[in-house]
N, C-alpha and C positions, 0 to 999 in steps of 0.2 A: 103449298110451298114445299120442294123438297128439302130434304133434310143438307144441313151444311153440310157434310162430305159430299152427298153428293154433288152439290154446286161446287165444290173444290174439284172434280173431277180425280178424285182417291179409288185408288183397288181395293177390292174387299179387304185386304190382306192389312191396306195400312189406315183400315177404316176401325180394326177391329178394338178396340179401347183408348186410342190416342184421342178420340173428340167429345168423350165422355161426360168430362168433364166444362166442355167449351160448351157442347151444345144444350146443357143445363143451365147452366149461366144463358145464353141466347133465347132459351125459352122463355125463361124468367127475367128478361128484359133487360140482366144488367147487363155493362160494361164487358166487350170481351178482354181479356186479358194482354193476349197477345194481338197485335193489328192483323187482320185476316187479308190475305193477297189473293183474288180471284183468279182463274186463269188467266184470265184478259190481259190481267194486269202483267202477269209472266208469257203473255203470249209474244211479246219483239223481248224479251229479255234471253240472252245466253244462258244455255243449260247449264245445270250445275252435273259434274260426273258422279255416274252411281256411288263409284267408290268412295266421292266427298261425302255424298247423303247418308250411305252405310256409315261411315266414318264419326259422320255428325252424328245419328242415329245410335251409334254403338256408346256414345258418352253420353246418351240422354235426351237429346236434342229429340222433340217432338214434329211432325210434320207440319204445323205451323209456322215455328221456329225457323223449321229449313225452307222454307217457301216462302219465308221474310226476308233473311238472309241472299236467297238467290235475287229475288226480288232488287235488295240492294249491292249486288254485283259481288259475292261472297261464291264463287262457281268453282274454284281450285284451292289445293292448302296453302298456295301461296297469298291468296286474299286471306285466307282464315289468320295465317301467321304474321303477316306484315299491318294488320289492319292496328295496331298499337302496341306500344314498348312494352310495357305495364300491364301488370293485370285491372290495377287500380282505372288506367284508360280505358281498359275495355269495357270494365262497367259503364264506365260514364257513356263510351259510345252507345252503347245498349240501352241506357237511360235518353239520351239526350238525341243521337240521329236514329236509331231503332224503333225508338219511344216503348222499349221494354222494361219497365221500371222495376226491381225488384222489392221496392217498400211498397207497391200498390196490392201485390198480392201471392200467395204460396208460389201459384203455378206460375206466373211470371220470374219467381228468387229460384223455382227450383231449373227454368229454362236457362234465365244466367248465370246462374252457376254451372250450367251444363254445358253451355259455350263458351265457359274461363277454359271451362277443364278440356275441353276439346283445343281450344286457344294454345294451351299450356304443353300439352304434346305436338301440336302441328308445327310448333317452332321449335 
């Protein structure tokens, strides 16, 4: 079985401690934290622009994260800014259509918290 970056089809570059953590958890059977999006699944989906990704990336956002988000149609800052009023909704989007829960676990509190804050500047 290769290793899940590899099947995420990841560059060296952004393989290099963002799945550290996932793919220990994967080993050991549990729950992944965040929902994993295959290519497949982003292969008829609209690209998200670099400069989103960097963007996303620069507040924390891990390559899961951002390949959830594109996944659910999150590709410009105007999706990132317009997707709720509130910070308070965003969680909830993230909990409830994301299925990113941040009382499930650290790495899921520290990915929403990193998409409030990324949230927070893009509007």
């Amino acid at each position: 079985m290769p290793p899940l970056t590899s099947a995420l089809g990841l560059s060296p570059h952004q393989r290099i401690g963002l799945f550290a953590p996932y793919q220990r958890l994967a080993v050991q059977g549990f729950a992944m934290p965040i929902p994993v999006v295959t290519d497949a699944e982003l292969a008829d989906k609209r690209p998200m622009g670099s400069d989103v990704e960097a963007f996303l990336a620069e507040h924390g956002c891990d390559a899961p994260l951002i390949r959830l988000l594109r996944y659910h149609g999150f590709f410009n800052y105007a999706m990132i800014a317009g997707c709720e009023e509130t910070e308070a909704a965003v969680r909830t989007m993230m909990r409830d259509q994301l299925r990113c829960d941040p009382a499930s676990d650290m790495v899921s509190r520290m990915q929403v918290t990193a998409f409030v804050a990324a949230w927070r500047v893009s509007g």
